[in-house]
PAZAPA-4460 file (N, C-alpha, C; in steps of 0.05 Angstrom, whole numbers, plus 32768, in hexadecimal, padded with zeros to 4 digits):
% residues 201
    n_x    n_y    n_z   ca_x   ca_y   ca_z    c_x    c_y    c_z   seq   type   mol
   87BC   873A   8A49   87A4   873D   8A39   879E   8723   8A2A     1      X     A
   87AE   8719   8A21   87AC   86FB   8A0F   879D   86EC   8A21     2      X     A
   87B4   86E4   8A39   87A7   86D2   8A52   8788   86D7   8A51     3      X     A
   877D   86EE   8A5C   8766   86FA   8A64   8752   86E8   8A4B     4      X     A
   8755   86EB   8A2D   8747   86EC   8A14   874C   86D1   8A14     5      X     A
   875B   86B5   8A1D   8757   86A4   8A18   874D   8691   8A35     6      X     A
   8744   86A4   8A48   873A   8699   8A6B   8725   8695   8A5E     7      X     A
   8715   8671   8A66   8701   8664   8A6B   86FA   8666   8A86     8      X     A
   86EB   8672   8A89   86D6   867B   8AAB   86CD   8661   8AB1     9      X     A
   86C0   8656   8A96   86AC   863C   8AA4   86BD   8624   8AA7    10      X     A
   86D8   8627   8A94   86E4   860D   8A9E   86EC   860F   8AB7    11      X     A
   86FE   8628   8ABE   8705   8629   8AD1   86F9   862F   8AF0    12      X     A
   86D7   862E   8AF0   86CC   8627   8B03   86BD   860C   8B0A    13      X     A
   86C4   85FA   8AF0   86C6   85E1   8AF5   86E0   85D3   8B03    14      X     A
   86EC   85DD   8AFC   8709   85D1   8B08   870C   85CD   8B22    15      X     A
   86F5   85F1   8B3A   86FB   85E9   8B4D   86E7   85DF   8B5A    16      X     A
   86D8   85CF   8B4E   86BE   85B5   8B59   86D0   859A   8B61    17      X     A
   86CA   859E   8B75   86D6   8581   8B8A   86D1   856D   8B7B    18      X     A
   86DD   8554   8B79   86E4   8541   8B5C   86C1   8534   8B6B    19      X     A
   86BE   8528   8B81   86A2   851F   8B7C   868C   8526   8B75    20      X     A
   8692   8547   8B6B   8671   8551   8B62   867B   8559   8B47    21      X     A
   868D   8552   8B34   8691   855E   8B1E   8680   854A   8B0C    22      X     A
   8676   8536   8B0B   8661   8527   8AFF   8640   8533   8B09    23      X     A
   863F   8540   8B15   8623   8540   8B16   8616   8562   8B03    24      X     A
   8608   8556   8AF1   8600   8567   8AE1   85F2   8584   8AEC    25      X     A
   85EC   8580   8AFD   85D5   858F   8B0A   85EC   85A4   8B13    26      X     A
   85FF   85A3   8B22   8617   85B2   8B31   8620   85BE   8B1D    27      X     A
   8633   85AC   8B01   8636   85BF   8AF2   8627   85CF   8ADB    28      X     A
   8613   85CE   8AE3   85FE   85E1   8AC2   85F8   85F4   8ADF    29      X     A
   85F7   85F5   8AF9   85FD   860B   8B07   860F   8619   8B00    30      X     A
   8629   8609   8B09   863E   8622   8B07   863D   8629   8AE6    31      X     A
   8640   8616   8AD3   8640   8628   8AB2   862E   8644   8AB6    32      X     A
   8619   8645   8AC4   8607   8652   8AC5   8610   866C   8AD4    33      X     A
   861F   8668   8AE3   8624   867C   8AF8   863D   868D   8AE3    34      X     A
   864B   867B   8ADA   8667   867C   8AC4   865E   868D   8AB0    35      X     A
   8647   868C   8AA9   863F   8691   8A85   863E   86B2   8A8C    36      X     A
   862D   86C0   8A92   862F   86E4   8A98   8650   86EC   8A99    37      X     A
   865F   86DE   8AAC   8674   86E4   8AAD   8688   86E5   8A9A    38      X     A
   8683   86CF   8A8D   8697   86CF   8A73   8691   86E8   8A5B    39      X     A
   866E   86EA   8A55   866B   86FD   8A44   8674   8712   8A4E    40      X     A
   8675   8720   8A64   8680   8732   8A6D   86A2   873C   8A71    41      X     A
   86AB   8723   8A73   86C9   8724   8A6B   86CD   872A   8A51    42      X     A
   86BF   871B   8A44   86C8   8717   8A1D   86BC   8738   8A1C    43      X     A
   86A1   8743   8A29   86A0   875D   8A19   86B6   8778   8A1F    44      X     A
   86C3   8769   8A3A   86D5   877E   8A4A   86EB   8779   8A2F    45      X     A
   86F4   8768   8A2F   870D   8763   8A1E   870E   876F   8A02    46      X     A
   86EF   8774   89F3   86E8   877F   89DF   86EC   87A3   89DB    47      X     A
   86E6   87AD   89F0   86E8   87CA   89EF   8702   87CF   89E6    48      X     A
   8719   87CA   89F4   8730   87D4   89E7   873A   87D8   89D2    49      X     A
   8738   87BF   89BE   873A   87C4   89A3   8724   87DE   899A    50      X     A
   8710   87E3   89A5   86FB   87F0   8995   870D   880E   8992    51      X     A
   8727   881C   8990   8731   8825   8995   8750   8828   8983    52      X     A
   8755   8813   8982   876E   8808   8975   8772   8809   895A    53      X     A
   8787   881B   894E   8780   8829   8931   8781   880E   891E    54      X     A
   8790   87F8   892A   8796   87DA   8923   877B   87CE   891B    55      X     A
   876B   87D1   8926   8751   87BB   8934   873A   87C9   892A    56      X     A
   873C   87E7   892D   8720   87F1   8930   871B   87F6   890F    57      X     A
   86F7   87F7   8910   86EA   87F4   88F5   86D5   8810   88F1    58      X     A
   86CA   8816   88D8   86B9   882C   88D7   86B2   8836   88E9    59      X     A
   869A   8842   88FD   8693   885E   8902   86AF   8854   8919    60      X     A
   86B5   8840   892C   86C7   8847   8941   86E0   8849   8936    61      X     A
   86E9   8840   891A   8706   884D   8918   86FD   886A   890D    62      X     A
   86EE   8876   8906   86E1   888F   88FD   86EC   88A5   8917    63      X     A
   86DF   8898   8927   86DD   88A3   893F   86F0   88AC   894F    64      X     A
   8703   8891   894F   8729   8896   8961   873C   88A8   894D    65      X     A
   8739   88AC   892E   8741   88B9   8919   873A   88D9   8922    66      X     A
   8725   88D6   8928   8715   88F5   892F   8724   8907   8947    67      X     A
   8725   88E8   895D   8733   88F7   8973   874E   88F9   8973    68      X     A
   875F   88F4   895C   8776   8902   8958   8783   8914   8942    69      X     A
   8766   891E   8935   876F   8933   8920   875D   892D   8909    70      X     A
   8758   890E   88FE   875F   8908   88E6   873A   8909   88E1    71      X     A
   8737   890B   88CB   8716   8900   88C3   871A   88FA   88A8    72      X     A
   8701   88E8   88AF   8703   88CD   888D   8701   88DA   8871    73      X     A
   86EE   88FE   8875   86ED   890D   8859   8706   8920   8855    74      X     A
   8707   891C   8840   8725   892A   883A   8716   8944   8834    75      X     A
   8728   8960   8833   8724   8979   881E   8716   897D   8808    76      X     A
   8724   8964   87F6   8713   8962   87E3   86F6   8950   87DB    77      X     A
   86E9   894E   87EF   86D5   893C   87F5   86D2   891C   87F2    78      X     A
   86F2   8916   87E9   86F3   88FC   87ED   86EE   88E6   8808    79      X     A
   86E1   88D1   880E   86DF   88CB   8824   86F5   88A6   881C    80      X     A
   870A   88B5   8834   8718   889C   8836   8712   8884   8846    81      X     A
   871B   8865   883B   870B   8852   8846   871E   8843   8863    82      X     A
   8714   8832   887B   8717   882F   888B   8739   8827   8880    83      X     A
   8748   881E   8873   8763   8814   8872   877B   882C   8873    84      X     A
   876F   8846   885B   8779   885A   885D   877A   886B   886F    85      X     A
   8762   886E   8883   875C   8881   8894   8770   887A   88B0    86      X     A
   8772   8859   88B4   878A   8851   88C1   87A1   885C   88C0    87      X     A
   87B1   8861   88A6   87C8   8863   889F   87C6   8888   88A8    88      X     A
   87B6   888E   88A1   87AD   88B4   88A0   87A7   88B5   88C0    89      X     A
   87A7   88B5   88CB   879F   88AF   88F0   87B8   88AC   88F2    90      X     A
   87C9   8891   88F2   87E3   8893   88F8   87F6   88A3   88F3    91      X     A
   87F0   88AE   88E4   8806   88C8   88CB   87FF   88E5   88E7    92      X     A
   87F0   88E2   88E8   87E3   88F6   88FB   87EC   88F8   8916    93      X     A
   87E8   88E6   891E   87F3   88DB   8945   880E   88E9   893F    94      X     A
   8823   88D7   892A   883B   88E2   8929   883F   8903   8923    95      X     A
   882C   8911   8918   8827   892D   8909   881F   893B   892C    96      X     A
   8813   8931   893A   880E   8942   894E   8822   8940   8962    97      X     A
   8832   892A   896A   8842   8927   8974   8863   892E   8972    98      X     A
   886C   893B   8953   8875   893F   8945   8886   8960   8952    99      X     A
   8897   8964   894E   88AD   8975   894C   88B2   8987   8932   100      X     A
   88A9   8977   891B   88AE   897F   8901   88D2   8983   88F6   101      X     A
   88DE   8971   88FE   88FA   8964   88F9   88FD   8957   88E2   102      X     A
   8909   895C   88D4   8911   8946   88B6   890D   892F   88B9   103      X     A
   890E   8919   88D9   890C   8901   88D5   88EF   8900   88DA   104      X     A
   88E4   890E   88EC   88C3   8911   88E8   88B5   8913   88D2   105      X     A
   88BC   8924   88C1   88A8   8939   88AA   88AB   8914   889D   106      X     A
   88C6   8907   8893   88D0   88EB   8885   88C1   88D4   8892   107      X     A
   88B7   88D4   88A9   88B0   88C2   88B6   888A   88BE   88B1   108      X     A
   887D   88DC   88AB   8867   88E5   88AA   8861   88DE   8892   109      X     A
   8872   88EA   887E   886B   88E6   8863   886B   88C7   885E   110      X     A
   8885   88B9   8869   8886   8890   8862   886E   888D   886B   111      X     A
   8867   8890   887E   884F   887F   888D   8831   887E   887D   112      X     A
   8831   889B   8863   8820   8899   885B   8810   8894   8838   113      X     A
   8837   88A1   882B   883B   8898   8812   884B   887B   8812   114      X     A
   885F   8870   882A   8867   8855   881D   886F   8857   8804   115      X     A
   8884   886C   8805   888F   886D   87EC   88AF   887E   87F8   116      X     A
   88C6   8880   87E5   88DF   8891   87E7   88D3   88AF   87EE   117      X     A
   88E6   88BB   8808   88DD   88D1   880E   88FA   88E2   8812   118      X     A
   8903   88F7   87FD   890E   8905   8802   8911   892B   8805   119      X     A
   891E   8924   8827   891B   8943   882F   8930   8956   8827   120      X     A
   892C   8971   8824   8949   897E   8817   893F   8993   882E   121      X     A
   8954   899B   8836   895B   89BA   8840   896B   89CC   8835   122      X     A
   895B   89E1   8824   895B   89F1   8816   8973   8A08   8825   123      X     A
   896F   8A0E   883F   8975   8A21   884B   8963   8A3D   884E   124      X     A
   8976   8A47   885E   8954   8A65   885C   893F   8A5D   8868   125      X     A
   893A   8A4F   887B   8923   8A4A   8888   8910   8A3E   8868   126      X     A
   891D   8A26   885D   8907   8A20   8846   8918   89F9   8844   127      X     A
   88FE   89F7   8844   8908   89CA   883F   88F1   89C8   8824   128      X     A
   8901   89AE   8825   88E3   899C   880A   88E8   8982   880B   129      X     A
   88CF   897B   8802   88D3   895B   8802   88C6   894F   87E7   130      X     A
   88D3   893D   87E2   88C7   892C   87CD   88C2   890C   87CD   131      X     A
   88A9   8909   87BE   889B   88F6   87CA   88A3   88E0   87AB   132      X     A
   88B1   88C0   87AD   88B2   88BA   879D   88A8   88A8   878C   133      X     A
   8890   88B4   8789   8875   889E   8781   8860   88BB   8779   134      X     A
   8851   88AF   875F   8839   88B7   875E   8829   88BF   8775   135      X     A
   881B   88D5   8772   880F   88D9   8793   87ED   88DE   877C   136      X     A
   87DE   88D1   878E   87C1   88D8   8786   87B2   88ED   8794   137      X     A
   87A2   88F1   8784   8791   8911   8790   8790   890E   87A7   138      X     A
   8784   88FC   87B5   8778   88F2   87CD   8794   88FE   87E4   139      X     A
   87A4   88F5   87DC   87BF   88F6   87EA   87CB   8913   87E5   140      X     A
   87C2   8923   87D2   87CC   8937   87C3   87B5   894C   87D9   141      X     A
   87A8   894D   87E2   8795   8957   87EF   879C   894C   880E   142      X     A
   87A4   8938   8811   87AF   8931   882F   87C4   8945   8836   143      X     A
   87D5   8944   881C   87F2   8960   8826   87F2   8974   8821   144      X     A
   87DF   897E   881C   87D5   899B   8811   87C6   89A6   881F   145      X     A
   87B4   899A   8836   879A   89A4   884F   878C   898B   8852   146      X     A
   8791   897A   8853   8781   8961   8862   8769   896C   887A   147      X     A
   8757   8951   8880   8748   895E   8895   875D   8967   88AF   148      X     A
   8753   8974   88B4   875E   897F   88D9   8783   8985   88C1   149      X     A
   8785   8999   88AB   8797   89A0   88AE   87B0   898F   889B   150      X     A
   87C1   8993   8890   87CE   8985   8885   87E1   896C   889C   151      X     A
   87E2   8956   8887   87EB   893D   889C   880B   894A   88A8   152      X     A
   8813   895A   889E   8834   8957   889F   8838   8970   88BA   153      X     A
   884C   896D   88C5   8853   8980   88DF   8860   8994   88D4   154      X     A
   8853   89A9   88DA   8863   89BB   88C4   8871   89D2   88D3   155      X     A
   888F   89CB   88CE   88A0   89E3   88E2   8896   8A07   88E2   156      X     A
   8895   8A0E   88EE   8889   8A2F   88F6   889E   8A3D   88E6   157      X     A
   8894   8A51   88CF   88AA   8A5E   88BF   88B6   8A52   88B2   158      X     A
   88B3   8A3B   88A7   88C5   8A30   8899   88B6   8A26   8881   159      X     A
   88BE   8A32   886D   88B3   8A30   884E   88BC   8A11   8848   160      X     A
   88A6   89F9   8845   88A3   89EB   8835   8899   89E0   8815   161      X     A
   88AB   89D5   8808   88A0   89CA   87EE   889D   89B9   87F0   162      X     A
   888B   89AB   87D3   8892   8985   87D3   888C   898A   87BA   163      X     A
   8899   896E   87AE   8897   8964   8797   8893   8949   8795   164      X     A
   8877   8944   8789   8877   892A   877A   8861   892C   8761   165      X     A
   8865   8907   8756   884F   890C   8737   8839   8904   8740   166      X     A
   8824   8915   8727   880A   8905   872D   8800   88F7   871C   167      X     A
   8814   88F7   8702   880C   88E7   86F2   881A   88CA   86E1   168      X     A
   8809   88BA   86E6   8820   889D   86ED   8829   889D   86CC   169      X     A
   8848   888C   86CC   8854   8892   86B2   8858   88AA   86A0   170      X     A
   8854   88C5   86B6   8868   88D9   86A3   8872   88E0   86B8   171      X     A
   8883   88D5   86D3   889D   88E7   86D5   88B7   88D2   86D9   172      X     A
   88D0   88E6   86E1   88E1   88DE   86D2   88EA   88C9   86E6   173      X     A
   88FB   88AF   86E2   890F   889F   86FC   8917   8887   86EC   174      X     A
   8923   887E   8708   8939   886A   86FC   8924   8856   86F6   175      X     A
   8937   8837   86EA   8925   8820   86D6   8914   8819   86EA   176      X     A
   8921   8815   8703   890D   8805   871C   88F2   8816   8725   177      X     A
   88F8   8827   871D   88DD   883C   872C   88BF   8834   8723   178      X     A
   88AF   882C   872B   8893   881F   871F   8888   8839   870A   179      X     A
   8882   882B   86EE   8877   884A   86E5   8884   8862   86D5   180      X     A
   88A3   885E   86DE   88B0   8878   86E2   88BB   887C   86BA   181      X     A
   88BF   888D   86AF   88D6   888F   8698   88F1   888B   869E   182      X     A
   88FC   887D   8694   8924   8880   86A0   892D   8892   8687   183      X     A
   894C   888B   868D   8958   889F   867B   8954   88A0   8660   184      X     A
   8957   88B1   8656   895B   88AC   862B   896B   88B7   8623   185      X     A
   8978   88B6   860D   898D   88B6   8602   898A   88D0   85F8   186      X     A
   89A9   88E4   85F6   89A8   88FC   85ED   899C   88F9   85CE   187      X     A
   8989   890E   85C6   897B   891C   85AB   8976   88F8   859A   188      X     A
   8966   88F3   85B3   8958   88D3   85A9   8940   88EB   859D   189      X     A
   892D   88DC   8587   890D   88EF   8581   88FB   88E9   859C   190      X     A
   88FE   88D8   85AC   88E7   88DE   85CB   88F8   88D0   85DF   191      X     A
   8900   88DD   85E1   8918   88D5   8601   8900   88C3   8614   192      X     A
   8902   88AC   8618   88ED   88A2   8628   88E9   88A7   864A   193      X     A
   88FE   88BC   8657   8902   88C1   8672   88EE   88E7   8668   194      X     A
   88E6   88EE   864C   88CC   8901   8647   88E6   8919   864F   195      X     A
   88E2   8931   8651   88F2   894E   864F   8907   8947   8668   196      X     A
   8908   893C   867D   891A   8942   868F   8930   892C   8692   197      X     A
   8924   891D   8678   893C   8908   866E   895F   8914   8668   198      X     A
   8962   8920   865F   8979   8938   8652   8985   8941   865D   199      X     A
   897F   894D   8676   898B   8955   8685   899F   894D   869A   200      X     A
   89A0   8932   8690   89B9   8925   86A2   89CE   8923   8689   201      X     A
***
């Protein structure tokens, strides 16, 4: 495909002009001429593919390849997500339909779309949960809750799911590194700065 996207038609029907007629103007503004349809037609052949490519493609046509695998740009809550997100939510998806609903799946679904620490627990009893470790915004909070065409995540048959994460940046609890997060505080400090679930370690 590279080859193809960097082929000159018109050089290369100069090339095969017998060396005594490659000076005469008249011969080659023929063949350029004969060359020129052809090339646009290669360059537009070479174009369609990307029109397609969750990489490449842009408004209504990434709209469109999103559509044909689940996803659409209005969320539940009538938010309308923009061409960068709707990428990442399409891809979350491909993997969601393709999907088994396996712990490295459900982990693999959720990275791809929070890009953040994702931990799964198995509860037992036909019951898992996951927690997401980052602030999650509405937008996203509505993606895992019934997104368009359905919530993003593969969700095992009979099997009781939870999740947990915050929605509000700087009140929950984690270690110093966590962007945002409260860390620990010191027992019967007057405001534990890791807020009520400080204590409990």
């Amino acid at each position: 495909m590279a080859d193809d996207a960097t082929k000159d038609y018109q050089a290369q029907a100069r090339s095969r002009i017998l060396l005594q007629y490659r000076q005469s103007p008249k011969l080659l503004a023929f063949v350029d001429a004969l060359m020129a349809p052809v090339q646009n037609i290669d360059s537009t052949l070479l174009g369609v593919g990307p029109l397609d490519d969750l990489d490449v493609a842009a408004g209504v046509n990434l709209a469109t390849t999103a559509d044909l695998v689940g996803q659409r740009r209005e969320l539940v809550n009538g938010n309308v997500v923009d061409d960068a997100e709707l990428r990442v939510l399409a891809k979350a998806r491909i993997t969601r339909n393709t999907a088994h609903a396996t712990g490295p799946e459900l982990i693999a679904i959720l990275a791809t779309v929070f890009a953040a620490p994702i931990i799964l627990s198995d509860y037992g009893g036909m019951a898992i949960g996951y927690a997401i470790g980052r602030v999650v915004t509405s937008d996203e909070a509505a993606i895992l809750n019934s997104g368009a065409g359905g919530t993003i995540l593969a969700r095992p048959m009979g099997v009781m799911v939870t999740q947990q994460f915050f929605n509000a940046a700087g009140d929950y609890f984690g270690f110093a590194d966590t962007p945002g997060a409260k860390t620990f505080g010191e027992l019967n400090a007057a405001a534990p700065p890791g807020g009520p679930f400080s204590e409990i370690f």
